[in-house]
Backbone atoms as SQL, in Angstrom:
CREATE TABLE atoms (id INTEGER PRIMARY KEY, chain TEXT, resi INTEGER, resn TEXT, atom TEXT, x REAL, y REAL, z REAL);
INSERT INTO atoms VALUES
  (1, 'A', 1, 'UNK', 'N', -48.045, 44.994, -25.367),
  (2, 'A', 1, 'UNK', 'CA', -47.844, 44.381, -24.097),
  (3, 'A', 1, 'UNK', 'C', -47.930, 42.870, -24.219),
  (4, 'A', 2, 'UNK', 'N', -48.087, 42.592, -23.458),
  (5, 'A', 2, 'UNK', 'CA', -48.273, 40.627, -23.059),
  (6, 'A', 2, 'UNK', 'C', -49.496, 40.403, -23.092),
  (7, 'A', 3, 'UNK', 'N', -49.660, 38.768, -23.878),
  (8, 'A', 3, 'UNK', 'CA', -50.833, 38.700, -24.448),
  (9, 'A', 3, 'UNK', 'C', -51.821, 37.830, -23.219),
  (10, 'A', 4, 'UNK', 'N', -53.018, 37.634, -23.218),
  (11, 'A', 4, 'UNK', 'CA', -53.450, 36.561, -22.309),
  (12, 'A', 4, 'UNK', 'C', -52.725, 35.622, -21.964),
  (13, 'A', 5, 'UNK', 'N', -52.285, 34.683, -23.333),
  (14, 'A', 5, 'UNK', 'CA', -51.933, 33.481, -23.322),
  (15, 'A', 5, 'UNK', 'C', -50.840, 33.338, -22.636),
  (16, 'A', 6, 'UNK', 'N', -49.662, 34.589, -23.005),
  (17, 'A', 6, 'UNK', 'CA', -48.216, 34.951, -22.035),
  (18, 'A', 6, 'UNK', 'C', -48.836, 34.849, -20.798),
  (19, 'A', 7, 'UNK', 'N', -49.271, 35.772, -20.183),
  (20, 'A', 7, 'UNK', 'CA', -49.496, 36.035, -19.076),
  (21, 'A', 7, 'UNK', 'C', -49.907, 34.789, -18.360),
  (22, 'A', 8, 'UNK', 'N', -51.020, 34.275, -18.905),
  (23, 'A', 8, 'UNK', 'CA', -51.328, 32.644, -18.193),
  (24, 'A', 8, 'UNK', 'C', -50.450, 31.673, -18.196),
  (25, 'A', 9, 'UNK', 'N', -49.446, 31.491, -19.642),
  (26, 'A', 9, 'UNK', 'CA', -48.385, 30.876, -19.635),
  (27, 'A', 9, 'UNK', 'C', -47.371, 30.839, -18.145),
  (28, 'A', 10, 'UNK', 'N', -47.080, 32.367, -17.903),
  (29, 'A', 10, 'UNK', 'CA', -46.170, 32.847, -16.907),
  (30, 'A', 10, 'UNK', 'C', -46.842, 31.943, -15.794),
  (31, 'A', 11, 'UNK', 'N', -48.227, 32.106, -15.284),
  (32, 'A', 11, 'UNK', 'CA', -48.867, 32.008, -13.944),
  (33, 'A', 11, 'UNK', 'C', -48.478, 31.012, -13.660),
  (34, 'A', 12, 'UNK', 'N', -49.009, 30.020, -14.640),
  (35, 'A', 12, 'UNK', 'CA', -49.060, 28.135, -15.311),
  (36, 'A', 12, 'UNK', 'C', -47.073, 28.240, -14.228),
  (37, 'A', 13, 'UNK', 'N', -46.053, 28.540, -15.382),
  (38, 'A', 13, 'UNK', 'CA', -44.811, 27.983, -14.797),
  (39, 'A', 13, 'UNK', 'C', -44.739, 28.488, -13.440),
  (40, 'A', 14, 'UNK', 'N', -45.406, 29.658, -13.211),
  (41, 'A', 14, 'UNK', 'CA', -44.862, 30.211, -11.243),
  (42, 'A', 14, 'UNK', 'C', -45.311, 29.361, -10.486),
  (43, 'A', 15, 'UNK', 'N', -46.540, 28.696, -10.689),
  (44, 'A', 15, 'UNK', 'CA', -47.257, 28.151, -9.230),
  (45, 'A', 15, 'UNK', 'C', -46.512, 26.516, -9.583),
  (46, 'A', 16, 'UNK', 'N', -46.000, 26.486, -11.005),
  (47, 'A', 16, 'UNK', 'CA', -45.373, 24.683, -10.930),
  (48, 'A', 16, 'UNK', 'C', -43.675, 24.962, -10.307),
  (49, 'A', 17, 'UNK', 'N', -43.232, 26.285, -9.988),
  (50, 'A', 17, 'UNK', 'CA', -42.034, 27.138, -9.354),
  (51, 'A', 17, 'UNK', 'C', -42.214, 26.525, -8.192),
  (52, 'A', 18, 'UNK', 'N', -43.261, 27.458, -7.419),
  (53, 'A', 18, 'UNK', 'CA', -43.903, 26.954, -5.792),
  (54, 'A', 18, 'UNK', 'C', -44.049, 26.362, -5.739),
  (55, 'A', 19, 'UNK', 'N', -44.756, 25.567, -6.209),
  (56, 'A', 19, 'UNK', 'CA', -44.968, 23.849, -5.799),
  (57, 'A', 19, 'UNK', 'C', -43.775, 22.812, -5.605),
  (58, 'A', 20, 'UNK', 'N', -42.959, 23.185, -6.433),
  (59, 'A', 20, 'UNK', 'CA', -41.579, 22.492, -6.421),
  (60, 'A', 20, 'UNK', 'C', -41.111, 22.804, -5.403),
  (61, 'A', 21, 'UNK', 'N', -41.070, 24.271, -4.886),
  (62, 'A', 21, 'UNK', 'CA', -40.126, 25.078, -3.778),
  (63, 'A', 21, 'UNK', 'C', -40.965, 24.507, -2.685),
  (64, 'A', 22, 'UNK', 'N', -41.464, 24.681, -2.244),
  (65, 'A', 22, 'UNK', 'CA', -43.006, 23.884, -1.250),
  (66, 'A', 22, 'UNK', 'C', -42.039, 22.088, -1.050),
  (67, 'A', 23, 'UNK', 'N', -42.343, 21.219, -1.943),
  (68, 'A', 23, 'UNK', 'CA', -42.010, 20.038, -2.306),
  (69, 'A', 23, 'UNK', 'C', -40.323, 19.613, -1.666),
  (70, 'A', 24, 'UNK', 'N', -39.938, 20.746, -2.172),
  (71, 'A', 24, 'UNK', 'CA', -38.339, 20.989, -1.665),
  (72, 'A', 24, 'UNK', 'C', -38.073, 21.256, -0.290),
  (73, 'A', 25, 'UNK', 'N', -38.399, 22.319, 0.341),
  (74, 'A', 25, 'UNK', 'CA', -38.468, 22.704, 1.605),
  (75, 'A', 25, 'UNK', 'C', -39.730, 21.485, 2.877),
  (76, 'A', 26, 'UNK', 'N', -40.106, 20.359, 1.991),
  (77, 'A', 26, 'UNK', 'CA', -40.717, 19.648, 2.929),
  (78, 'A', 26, 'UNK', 'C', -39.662, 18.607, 3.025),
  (79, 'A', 27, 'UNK', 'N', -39.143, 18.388, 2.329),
  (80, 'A', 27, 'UNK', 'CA', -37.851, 17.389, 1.497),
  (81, 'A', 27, 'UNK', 'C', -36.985, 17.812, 2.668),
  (82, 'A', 28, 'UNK', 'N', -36.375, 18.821, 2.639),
  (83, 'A', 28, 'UNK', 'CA', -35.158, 19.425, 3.667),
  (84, 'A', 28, 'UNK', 'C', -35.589, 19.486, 5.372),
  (85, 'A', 29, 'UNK', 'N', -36.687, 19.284, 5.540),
  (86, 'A', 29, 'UNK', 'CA', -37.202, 19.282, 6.928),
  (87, 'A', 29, 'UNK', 'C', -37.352, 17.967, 7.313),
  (88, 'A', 30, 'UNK', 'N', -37.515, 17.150, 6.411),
  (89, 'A', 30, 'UNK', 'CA', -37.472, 15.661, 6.716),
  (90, 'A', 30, 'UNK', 'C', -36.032, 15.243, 6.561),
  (91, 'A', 31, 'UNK', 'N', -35.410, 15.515, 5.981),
  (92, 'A', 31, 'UNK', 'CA', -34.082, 15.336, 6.386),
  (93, 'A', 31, 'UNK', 'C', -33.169, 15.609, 7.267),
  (94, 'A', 32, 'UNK', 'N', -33.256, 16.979, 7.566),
  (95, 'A', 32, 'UNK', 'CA', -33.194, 17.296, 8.654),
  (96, 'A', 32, 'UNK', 'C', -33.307, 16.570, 10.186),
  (97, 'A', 33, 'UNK', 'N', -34.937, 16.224, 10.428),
  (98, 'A', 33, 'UNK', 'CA', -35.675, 15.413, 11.029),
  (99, 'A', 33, 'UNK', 'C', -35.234, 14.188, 11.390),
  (100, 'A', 34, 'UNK', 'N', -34.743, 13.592, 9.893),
  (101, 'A', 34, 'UNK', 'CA', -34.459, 12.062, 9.973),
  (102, 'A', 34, 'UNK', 'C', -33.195, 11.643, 10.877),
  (103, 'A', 35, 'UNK', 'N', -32.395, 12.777, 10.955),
  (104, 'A', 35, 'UNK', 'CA', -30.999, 12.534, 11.350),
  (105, 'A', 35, 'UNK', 'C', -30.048, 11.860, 10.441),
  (106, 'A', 36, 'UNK', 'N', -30.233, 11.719, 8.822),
  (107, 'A', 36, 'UNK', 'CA', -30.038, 11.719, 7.700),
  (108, 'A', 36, 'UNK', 'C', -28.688, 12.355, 7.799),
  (109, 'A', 37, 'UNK', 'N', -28.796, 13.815, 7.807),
  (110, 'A', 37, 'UNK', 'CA', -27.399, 14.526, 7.948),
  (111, 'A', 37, 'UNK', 'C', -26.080, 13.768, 8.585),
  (112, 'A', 38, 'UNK', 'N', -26.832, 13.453, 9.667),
  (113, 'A', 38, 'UNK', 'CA', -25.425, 12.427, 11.085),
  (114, 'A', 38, 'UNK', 'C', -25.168, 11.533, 10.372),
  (115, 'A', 39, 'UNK', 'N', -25.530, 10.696, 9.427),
  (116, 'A', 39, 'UNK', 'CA', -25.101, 9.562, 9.230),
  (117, 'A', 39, 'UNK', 'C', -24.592, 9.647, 8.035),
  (118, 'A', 40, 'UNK', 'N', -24.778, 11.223, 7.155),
  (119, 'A', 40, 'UNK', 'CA', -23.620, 11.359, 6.332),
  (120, 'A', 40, 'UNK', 'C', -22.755, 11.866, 6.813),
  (121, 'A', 41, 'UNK', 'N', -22.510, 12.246, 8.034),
  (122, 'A', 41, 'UNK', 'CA', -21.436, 12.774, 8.480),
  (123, 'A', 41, 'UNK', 'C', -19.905, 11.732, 9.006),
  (124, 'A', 42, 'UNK', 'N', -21.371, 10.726, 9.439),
  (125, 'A', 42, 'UNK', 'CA', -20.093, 9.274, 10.220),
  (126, 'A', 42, 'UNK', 'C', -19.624, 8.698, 9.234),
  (127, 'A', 43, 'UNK', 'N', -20.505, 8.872, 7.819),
  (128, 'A', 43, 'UNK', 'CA', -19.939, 8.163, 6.572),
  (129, 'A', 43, 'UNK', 'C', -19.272, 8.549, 5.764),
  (130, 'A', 44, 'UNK', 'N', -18.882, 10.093, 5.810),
  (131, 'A', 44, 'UNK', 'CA', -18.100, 11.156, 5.543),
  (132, 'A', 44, 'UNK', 'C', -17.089, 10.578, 6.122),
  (133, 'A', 45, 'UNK', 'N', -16.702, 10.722, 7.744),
  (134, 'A', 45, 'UNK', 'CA', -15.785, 10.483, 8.415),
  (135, 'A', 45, 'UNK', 'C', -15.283, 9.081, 8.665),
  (136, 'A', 46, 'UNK', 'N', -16.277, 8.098, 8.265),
  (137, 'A', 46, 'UNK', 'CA', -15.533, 6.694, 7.897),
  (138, 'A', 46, 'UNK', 'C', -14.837, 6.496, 7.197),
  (139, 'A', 47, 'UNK', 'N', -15.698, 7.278, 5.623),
  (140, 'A', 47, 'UNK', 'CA', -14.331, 7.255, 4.433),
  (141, 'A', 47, 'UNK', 'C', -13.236, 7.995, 4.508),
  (142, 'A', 48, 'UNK', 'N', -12.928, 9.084, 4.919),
  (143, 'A', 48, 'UNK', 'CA', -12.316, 9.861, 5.102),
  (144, 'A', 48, 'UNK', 'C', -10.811, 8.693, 5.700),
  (145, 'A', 49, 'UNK', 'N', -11.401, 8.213, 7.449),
  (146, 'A', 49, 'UNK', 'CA', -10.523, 7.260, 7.700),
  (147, 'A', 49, 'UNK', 'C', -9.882, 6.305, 7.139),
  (148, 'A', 50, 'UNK', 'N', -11.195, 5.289, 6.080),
  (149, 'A', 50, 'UNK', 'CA', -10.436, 4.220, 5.714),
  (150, 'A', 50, 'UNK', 'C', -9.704, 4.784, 4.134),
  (151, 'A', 51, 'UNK', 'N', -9.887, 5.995, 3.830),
  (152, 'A', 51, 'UNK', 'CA', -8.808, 6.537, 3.191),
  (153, 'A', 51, 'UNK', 'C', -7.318, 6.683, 3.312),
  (154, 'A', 52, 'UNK', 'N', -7.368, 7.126, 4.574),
  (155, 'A', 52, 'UNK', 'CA', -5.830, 7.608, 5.330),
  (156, 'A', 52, 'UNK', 'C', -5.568, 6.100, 5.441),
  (157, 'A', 53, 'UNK', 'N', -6.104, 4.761, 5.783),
  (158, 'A', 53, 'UNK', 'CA', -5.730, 3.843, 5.810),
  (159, 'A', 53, 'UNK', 'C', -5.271, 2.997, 4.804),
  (160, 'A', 54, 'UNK', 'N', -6.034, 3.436, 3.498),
  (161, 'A', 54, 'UNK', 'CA', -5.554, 2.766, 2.696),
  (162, 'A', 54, 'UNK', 'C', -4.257, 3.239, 1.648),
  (163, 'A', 55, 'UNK', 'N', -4.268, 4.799, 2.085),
  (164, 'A', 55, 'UNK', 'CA', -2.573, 5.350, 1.838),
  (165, 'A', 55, 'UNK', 'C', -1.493, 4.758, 2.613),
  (166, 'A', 56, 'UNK', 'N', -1.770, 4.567, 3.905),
  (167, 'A', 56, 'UNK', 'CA', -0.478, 3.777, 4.599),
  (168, 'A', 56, 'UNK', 'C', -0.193, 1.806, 4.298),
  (169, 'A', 57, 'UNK', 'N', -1.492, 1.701, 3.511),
  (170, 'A', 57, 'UNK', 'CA', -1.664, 0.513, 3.313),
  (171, 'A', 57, 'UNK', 'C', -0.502, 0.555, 2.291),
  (172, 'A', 58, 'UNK', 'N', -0.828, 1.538, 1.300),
  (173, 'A', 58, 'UNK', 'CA', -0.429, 1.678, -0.453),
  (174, 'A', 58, 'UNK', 'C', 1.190, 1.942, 0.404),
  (175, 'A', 59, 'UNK', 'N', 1.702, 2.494, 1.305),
  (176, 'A', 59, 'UNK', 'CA', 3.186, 2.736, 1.563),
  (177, 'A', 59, 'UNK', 'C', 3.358, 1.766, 1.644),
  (178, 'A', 60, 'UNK', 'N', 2.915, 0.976, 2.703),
  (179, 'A', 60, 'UNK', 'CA', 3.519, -0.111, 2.862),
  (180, 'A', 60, 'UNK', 'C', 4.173, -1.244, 2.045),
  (181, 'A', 61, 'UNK', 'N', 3.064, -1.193, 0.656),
  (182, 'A', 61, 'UNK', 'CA', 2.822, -1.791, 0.166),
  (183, 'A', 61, 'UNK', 'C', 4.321, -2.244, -0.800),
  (184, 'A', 62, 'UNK', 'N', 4.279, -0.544, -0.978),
  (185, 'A', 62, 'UNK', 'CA', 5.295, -0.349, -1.679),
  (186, 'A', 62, 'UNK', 'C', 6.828, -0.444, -0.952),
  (187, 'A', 63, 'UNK', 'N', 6.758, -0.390, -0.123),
  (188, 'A', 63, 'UNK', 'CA', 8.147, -0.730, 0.530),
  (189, 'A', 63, 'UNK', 'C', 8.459, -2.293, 0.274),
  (190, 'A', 64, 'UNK', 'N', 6.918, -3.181, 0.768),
  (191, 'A', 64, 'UNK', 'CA', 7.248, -4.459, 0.632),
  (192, 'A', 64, 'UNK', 'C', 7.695, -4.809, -0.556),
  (193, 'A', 65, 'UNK', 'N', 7.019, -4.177, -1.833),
  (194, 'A', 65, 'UNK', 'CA', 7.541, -4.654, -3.257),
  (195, 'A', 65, 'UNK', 'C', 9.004, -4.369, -3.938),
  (196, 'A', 66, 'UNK', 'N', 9.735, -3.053, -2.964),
  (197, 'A', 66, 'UNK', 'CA', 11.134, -2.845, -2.799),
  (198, 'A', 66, 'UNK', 'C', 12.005, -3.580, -2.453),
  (199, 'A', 67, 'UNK', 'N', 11.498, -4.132, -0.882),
  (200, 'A', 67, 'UNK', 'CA', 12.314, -5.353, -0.123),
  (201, 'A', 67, 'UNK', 'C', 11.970, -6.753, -1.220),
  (202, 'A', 68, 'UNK', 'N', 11.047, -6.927, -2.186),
  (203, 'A', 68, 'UNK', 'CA', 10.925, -7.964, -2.758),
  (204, 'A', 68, 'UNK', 'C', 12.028, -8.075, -4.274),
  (205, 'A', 69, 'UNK', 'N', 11.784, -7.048, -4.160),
  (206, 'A', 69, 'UNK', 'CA', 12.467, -6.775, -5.826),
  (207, 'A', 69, 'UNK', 'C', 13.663, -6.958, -5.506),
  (208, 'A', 70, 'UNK', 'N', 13.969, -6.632, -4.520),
  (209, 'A', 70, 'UNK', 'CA', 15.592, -6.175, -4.052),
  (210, 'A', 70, 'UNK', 'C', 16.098, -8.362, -3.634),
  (211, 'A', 71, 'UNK', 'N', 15.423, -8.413, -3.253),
  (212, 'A', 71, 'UNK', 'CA', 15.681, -10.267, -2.627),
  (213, 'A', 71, 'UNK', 'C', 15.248, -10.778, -4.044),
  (214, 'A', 72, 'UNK', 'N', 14.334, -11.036, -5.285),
  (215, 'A', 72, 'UNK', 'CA', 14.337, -11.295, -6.806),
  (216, 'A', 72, 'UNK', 'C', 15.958, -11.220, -7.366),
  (217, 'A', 73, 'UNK', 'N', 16.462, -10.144, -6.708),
  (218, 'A', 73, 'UNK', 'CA', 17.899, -9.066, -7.798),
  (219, 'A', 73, 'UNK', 'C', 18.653, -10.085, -6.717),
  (220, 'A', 74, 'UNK', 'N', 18.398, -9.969, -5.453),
  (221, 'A', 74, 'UNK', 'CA', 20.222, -10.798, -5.033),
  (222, 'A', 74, 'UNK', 'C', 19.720, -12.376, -5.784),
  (223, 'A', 75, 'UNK', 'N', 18.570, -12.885, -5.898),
  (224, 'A', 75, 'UNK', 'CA', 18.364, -14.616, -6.218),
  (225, 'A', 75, 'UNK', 'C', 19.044, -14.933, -7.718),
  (226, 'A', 76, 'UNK', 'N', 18.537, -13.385, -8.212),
  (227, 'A', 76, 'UNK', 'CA', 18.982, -13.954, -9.234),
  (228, 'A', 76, 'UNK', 'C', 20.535, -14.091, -9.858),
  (229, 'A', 77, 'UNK', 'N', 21.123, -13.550, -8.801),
  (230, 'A', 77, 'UNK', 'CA', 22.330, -13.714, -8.827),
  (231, 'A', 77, 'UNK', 'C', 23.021, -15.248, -8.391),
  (232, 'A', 78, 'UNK', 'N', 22.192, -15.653, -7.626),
  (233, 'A', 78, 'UNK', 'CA', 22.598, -17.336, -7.530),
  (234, 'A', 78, 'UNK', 'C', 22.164, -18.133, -8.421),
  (235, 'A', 79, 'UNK', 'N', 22.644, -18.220, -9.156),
  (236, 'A', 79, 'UNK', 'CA', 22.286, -18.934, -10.610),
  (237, 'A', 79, 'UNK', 'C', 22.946, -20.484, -10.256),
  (238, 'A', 80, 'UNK', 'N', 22.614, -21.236, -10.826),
  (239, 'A', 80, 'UNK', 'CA', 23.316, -23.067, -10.423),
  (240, 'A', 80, 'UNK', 'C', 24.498, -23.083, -10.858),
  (241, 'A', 81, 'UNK', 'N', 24.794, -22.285, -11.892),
  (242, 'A', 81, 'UNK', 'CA', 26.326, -22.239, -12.082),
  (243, 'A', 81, 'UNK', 'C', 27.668, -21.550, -11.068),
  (244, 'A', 82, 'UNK', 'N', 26.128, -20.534, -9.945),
  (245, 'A', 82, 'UNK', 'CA', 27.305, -19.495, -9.245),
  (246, 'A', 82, 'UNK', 'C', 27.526, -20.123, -7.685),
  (247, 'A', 83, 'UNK', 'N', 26.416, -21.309, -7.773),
  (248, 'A', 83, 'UNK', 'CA', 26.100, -21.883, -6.779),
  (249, 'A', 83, 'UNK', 'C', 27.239, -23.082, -6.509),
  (250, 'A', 84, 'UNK', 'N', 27.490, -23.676, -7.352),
  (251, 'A', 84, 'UNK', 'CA', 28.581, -24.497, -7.433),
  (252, 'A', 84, 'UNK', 'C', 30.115, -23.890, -7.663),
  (253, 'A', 85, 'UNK', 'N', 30.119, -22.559, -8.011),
  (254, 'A', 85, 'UNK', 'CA', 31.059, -22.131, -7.895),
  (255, 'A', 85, 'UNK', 'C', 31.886, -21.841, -6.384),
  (256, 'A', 86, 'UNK', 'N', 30.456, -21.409, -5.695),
  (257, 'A', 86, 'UNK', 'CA', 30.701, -21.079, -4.165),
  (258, 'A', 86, 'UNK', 'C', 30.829, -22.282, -3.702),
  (259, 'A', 87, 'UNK', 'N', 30.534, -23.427, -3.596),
  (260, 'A', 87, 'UNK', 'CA', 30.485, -24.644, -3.080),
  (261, 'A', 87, 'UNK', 'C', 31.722, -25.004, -3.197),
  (262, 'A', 88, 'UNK', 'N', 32.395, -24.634, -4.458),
  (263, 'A', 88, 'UNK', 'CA', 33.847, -25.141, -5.006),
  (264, 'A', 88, 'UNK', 'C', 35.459, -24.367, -4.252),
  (265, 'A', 89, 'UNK', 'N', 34.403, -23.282, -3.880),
  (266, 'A', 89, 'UNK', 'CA', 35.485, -22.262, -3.236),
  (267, 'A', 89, 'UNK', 'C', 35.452, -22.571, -1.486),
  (268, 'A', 90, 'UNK', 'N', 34.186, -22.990, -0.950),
  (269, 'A', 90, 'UNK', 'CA', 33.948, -23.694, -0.216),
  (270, 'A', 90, 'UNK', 'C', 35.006, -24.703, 0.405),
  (271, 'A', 91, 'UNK', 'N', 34.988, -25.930, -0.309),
  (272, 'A', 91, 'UNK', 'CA', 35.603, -27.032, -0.348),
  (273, 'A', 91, 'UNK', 'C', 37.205, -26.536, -0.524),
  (274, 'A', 92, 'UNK', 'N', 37.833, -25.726, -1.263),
  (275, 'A', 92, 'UNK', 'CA', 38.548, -25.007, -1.639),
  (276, 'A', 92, 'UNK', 'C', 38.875, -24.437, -0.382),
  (277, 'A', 93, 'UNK', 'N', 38.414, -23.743, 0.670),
  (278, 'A', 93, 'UNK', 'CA', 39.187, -22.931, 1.695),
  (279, 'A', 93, 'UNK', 'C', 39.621, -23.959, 2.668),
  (280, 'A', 94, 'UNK', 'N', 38.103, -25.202, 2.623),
  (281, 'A', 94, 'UNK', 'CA', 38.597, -25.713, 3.519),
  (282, 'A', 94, 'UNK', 'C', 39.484, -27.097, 3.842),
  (283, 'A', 95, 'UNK', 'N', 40.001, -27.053, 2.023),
  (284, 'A', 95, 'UNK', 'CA', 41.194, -27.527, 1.883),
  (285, 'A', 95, 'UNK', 'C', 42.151, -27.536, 2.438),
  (286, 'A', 96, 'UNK', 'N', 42.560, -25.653, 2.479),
  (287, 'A', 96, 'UNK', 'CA', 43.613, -24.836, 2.952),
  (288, 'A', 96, 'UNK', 'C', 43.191, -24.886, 4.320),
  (289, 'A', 97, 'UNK', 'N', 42.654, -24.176, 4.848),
  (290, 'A', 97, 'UNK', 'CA', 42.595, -24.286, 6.599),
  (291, 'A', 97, 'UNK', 'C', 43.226, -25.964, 6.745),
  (292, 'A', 98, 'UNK', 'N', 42.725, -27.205, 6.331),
  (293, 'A', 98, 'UNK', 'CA', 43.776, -28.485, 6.639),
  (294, 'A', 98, 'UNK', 'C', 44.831, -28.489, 6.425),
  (295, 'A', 99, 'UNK', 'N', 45.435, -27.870, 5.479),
  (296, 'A', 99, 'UNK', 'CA', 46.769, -28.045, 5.075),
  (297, 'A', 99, 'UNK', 'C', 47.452, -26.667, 5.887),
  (298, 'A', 100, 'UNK', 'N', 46.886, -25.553, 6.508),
  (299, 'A', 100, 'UNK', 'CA', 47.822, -25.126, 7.363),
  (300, 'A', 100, 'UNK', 'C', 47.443, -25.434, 8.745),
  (301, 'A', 101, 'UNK', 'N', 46.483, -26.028, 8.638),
  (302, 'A', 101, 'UNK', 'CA', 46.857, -26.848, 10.803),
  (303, 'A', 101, 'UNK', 'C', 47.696, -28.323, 10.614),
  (304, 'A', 102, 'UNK', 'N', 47.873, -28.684, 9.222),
  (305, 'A', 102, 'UNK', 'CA', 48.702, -29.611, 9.438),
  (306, 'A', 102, 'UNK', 'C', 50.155, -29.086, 9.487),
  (307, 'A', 103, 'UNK', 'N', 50.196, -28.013, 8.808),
  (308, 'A', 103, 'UNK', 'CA', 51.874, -27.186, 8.830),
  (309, 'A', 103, 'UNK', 'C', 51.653, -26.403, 10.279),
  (310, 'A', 104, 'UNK', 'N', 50.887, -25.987, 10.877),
  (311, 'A', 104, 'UNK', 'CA', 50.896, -25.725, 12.045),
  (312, 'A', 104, 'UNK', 'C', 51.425, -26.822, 12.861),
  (313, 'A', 105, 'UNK', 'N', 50.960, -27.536, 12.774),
  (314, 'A', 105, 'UNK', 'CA', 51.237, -28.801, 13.511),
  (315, 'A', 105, 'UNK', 'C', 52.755, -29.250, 13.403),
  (316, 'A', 106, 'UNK', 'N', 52.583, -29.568, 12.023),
  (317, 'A', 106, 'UNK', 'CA', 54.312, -29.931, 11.959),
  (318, 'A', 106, 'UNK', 'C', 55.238, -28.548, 12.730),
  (319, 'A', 107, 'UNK', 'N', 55.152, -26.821, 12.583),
  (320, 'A', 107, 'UNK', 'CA', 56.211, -26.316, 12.871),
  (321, 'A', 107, 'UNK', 'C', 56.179, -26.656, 14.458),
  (322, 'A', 108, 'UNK', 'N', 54.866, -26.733, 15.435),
  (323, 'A', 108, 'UNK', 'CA', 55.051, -26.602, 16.367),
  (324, 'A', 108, 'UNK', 'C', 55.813, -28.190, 16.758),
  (325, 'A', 109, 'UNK', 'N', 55.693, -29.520, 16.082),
  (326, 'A', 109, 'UNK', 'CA', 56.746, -30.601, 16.671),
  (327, 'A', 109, 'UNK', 'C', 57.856, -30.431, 16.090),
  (328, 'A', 110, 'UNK', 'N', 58.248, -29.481, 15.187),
  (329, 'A', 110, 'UNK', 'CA', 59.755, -29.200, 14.895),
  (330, 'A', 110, 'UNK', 'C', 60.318, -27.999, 16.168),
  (331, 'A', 111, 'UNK', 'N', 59.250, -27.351, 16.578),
  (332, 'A', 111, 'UNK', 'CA', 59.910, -26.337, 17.499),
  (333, 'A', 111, 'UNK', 'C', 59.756, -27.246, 18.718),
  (334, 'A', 112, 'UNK', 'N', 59.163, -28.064, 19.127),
  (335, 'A', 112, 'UNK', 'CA', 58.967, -28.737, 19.940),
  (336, 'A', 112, 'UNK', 'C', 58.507, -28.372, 21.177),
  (337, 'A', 113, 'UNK', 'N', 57.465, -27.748, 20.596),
  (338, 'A', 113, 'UNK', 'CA', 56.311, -26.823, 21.497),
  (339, 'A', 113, 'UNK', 'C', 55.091, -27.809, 21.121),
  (340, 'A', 114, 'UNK', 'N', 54.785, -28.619, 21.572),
  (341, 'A', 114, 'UNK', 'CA', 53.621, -29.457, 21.664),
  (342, 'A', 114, 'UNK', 'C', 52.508, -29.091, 22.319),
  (343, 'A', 115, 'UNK', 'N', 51.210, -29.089, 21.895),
  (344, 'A', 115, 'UNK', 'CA', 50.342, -28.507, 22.732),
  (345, 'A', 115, 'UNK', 'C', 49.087, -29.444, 23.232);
């Protein structure tokens, strides 16, 4: 069978068992008590919120870095060389628009419809 020493051994760990369980269950009544629970609950439900907030943050976020990337991609298409090109085509149309209100001009005093 089991020797003294077992047996006292056993007693020795049960009552340091209870004492803990005792220790524990005074632990949970004061918490209880404290209203401890509620204020993990609002802090539960705070994070919870500024979670969902910081996913619509992160959408957002990412849309803005779309609309950015996307305005980077058209800039970099205006390069100083493409810039003066447009300037040149510019000057260029509105060359032509003068030179046909001046032929406008002339057909209408050859038709002699003056306006």
């Amino acid at each position: 069978m089991y020797s003294h020493a077992q047996v006292f051994g056993i007693d020795v760990v049960m009552s340091k068992i209870q004492a803990m369980a005792e220790d524990v269950q005074s632990l949970l009544a004061e918490v209880r008590n404290s209203g401890l629970l509620k204020e993990v609950e609002g802090l539960t439900r705070n994070l919870k919120q500024a979670s969902e907030d910081l996913r619509t943050r992160e959408k957002r976020l990412i849309k803005m870095k779309a609309v950015i990337e996307r305005r980077v991609a058209n800039s970099s298409i205006m390069t100083h060389e493409n810039t003066e090109l447009i300037q040149k085509s510019i000057y260029t149309l509105i060359f032509t628009l003068k030179n046909i209100e001046n032929i406008s001009s002339d057909i209408l005093g050859f038709t002699g419809d003056v306006r």
